[in-house]
C-alpha positions in Angstrom: 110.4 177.5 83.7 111.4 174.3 85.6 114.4 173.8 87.0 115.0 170.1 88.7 118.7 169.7 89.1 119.7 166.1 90.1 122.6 166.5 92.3 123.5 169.3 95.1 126.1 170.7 92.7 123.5 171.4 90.3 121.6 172.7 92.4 124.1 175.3 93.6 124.7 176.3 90.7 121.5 177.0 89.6 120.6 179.1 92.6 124.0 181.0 91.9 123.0 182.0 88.4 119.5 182.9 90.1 120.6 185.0 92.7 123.1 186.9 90.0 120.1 187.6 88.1 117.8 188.6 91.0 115.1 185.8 89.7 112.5 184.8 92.5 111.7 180.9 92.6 109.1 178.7 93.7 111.0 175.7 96.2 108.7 173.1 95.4 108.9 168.9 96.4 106.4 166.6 95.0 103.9 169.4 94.0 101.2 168.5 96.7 101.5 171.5 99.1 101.3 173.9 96.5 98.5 175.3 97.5 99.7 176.2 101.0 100.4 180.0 101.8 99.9 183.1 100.0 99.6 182.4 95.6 103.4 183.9 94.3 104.1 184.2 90.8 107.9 183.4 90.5 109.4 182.8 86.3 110.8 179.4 87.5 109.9 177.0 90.1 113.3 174.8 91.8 112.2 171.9 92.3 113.7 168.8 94.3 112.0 165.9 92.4 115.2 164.8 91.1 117.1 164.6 94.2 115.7 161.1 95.2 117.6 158.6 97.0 118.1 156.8 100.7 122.4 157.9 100.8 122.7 156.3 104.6 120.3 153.4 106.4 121.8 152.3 109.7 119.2 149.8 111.3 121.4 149.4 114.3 122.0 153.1 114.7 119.1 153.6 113.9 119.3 156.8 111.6 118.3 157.2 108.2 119.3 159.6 105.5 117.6 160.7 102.1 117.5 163.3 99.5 114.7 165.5 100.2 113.1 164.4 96.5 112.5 160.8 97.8 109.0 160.0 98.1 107.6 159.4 101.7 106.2 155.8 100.8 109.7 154.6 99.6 111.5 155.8 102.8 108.5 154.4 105.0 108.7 151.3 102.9 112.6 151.0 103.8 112.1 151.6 107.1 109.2 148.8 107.7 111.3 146.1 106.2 113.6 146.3 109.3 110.8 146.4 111.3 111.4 150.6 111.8 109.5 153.6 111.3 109.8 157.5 111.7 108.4 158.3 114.6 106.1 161.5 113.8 103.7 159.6 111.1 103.9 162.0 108.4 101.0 163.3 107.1 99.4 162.7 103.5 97.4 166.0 102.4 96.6 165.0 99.1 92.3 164.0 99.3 92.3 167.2 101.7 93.8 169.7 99.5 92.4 168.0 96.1 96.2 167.8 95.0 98.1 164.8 92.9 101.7 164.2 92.7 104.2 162.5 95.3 104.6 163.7 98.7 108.4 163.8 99.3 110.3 163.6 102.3 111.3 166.9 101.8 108.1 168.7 101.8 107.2 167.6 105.4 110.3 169.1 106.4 110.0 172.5 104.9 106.5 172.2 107.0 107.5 170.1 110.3 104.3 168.1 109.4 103.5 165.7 111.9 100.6 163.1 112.6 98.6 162.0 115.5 101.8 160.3 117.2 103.4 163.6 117.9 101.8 164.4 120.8 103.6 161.2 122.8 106.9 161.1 120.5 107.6 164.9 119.3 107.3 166.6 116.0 109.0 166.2 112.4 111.9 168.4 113.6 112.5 166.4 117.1 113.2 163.7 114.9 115.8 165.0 112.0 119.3 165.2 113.4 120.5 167.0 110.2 120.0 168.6 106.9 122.1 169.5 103.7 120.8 172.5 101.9 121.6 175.4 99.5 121.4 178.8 100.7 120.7 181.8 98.9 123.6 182.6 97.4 124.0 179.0 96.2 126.1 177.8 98.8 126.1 174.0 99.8 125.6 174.0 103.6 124.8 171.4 106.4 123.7 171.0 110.2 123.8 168.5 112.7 125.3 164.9 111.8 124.1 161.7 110.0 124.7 159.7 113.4 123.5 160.8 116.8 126.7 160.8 118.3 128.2 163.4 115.4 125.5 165.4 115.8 127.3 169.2 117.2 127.1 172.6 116.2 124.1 175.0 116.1 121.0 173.4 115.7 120.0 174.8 112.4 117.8 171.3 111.5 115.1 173.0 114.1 115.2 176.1 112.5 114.7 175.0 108.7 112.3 173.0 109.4 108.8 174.4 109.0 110.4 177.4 107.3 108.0 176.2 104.3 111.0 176.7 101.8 111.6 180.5 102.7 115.3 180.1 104.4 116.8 177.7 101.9 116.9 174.9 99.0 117.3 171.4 101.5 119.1 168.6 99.8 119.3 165.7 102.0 117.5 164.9 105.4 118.9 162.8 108.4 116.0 160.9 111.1 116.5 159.0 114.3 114.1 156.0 113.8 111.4 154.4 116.4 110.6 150.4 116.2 108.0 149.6 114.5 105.1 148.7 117.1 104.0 145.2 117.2 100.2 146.1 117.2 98.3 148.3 118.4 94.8 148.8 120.1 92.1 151.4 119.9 89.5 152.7 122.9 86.7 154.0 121.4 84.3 156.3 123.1 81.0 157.3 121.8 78.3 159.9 122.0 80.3 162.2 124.1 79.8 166.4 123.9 83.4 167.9 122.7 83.9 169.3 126.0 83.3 166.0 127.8 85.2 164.3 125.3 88.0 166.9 125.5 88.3 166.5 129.4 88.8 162.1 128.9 91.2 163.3 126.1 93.4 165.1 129.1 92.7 162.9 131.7 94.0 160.0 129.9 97.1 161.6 128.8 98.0 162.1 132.5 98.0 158.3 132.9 101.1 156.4 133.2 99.7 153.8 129.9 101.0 155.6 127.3 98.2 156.4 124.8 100.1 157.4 121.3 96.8 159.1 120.1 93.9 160.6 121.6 91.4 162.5 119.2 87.4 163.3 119.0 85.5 163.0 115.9 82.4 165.2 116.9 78.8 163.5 115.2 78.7 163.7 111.4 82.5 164.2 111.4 83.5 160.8 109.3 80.4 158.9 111.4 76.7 159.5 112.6 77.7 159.2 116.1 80.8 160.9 118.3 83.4 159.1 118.6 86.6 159.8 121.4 89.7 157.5 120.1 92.6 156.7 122.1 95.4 154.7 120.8 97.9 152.2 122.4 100.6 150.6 120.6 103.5 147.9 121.4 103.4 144.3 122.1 100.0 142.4 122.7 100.3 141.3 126.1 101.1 145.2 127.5 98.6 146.7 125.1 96.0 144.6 126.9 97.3 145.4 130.2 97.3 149.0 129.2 94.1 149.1 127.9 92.2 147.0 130.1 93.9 149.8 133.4 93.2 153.0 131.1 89.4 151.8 130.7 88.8 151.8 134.7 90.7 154.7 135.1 88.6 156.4 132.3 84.8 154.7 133.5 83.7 158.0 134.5 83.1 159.0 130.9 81.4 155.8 129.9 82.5 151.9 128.6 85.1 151.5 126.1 85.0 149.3 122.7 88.4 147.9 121.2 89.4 148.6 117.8 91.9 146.8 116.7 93.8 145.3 113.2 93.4 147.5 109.9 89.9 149.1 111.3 92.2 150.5 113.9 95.2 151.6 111.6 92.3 152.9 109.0 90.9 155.2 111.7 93.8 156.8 112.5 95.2 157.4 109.2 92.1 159.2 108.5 92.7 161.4 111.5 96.1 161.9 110.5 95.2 163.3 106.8 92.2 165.2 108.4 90.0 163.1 105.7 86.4 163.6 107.6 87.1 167.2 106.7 88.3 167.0 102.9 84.5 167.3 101.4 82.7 169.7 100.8 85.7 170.8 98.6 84.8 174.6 98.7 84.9 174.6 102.3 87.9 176.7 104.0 90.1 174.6 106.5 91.8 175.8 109.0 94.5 174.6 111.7 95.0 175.7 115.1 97.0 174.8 117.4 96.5 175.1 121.5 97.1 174.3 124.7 95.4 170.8 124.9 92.6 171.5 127.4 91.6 174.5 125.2 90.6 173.1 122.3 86.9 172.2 122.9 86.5 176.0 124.5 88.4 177.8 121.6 85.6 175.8 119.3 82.5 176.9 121.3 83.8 180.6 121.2 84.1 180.4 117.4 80.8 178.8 117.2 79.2 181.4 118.7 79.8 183.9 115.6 80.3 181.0 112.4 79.0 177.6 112.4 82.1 175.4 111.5 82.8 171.6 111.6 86.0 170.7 113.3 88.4 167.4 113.9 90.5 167.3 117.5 94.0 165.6 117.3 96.7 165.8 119.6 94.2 165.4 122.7 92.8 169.0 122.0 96.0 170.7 121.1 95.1 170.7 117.7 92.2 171.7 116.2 90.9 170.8 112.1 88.0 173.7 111.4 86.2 173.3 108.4 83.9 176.9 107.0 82.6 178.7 104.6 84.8 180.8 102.5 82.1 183.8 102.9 84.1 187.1 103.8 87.0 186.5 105.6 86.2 182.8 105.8 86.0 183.6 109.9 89.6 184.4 109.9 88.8 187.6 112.4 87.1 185.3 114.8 88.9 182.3 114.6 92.3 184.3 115.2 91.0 186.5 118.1 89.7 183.5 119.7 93.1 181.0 119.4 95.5 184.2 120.7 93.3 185.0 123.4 93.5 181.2 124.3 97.5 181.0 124.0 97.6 179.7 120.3 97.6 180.4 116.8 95.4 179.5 113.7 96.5 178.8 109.5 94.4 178.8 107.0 95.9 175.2 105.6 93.0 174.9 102.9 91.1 177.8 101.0 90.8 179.3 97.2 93.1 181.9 95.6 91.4 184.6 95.9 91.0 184.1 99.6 94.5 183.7 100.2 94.6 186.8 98.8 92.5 188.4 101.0 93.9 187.1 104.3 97.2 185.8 105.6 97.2 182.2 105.3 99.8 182.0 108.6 99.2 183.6 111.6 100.3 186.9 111.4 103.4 187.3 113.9 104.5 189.4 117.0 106.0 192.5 115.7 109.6 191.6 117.4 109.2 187.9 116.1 108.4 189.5 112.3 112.0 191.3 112.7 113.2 188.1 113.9 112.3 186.2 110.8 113.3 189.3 108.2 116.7 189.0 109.7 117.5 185.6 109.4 116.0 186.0 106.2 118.2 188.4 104.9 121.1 186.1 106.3 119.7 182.7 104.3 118.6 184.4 101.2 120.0 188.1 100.8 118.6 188.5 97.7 114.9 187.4 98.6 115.1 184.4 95.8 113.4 181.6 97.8 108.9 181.3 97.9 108.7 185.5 98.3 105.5 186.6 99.3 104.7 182.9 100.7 104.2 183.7 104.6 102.9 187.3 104.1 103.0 190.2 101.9 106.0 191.6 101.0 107.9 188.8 103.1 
């Protein structure tokens, strides 16, 4: 069954008659993440298709509100016609996880997704300053304000999001908006080793020029040769300065060619939706995420036990692993390696059955698992919202 109420009231009332009943359901946006987490078998999935909209655009304020059903393309299509944008570059997962369907502003919420810009500007949640949802017992709550300066209270926006639809129903989604750059300028670096190319990555965040992207594409990964990316972005004449500074200060690791115009946007819109690693389909993908001048050594660890084709974003911090599904699709290795190394690992992309087999999220500390069962119980005390989703029996 399908449920896709079209206002908040609706909503609430259909998680009311849900929790009297004691019926499980599936929190679902456009449909595209679906196949993120542990499989669950629920009798109806809640879905927030229906709840489109943009209720508040304040260009001056610069905030922006929308129902958590409205497509991401309409709200960034809003937003570029003042000249605006969010500032985290949401993430389109569709070629990567062989999905169809709309993503909705809602669904990078639930997963505080976030693209290459994050590592200069913050994440998905740094940039919502409040939320409307439904808890589980079909209440209509809200956090944080639609305006920076009403924005009071405890900071629940932080909390929900990346909660992957576990906590509660959201309804509507504030954002602080960024101008819109007036161009933007890639340094491209080729041929490097991923350790080599990891170090620049570093190096050239501790600049003062501002790079608002810095990933390596290993060879083979998207091209035949390696390639170390760095992104600047504003208005021409300080994009040249920058550039022209952040090349001498970066000579050590080799001479820099400019990218610039849609080759430049192209590039780092693949990075962004991890497309060098979408094919071969039946390949298991994995995200981790690190300290920054880990990322190239948490790799060569792995490597030593699974061969693996990987993706850096975030200037090492985060790392796209492409395997095979064979046995535990490396999840042993690939988990020991990333918590001996300060981070964690998810399996973002991998069949059924092998979700099954493992935990798709990084298992948690045992007092951070009692953490999360308690607020839990709080949100949804009758369990009604993606059960089983995180981990077994969650």
């Amino acid at each position: 069954m399908r449920l896709e109420p079209t206002s908040e009231d609706e909503a609430a009332s259909l998680v009311r008659t849900l929790a009297r009943d004691r019926s499980p359901v599936r929190l679902e946006g456009g449909g595209t993440r679906r196949a993120i987490g542990r499989p669950i078998r629920t009798a109806a999935t809640l879905s927030s298709r229906k709840l489109g909209g943009i209720t508040l655009y304040a260009p001056a304020e610069m905030v922006i509100a929308a129902r958590t059903g409205t497509p991401v393309a309409e709200l960034e299509a809003a937003l570029a016609s003042k000249g605006q944008m969010l500032p985290f570059e949401p993430p389109d997962h569709r070629r990567l996880l062989g999905s169809e369907g709309e993503p909705t502003i809602g669904g990078i919420v639930a997963g505080n997704l976030s693209g290459p810009r994050r590592l200069a500007v913050g994440a998905c949640r740094d940039a919502a300053i409040g939320l409307r949802f439904v808890d589980g017992r079909g209440e209509v709550q809200h956090s944080g304000g639609r305006v920076m300066k009403n924005v009071t209270g405890l900071d629940l926006v932080k909390l929900l999001c990346g909660s992957w639809g576990t906590l509660a129903f959201l309804t509507e989604v504030t954002f602080k908006v960024l101008p819109r750059p007036e161009s933007e300028l890639t340094l491209l670096f080729e041929d490097l080793p991923d350790d080599r190319a990891n170090a620049l990555l570093c190096a050239a965040m501790a600049t003062p020029f501002g790079p608002s992207g810095a990933a390596h594409l290993p060879a083979g990964v998207g091209a035949a040769r390696a390639r170390t990316v760095l992104r600047l972005e504003g208005f021409s004449e300080s994009i040249r300065y920058r550039a022209d500074r952040l090349a001498a200060a970066l000579a050590a690791y080799g001479r820099a060619d400019r990218v610039e115009g849609e080759e430049s946007r192209a590039l780092w819109r693949a990075i962004r939706d991890v497309e060098p690693l979408a094919e071969p389909r039946e390949r298991a993908v994995w995200r981790l995420s690190l300290p920054p001048k880990r990322g190239a050594e948490a790799v060569a660890a792995i490597r030593t036990e699974r061969d693996c084709t990987v993706l850096y974003d975030w200037s090492g911090g985060l790392v796209w692993l492409a395997t095979e599904e064979g046995d535990d699709a490396g999840c042993a290795v690939i988990r020991a390696v990333a918590r001996k190394l300060g981070g964690h690992a998810t399996l973002l992309r991998g069949s059924p059955e092998l979700r099954l087999r493992i935990p798709p999220f990084h298992p948690p500390a045992e007092r951070v698992r009692a953490l999360e069962t308690g607020l839990r119980r709080t949100f949804d005390p009758v369990g009604l919202f993606n059960p089983g989703l995180l981990e077994a029996g969650s």
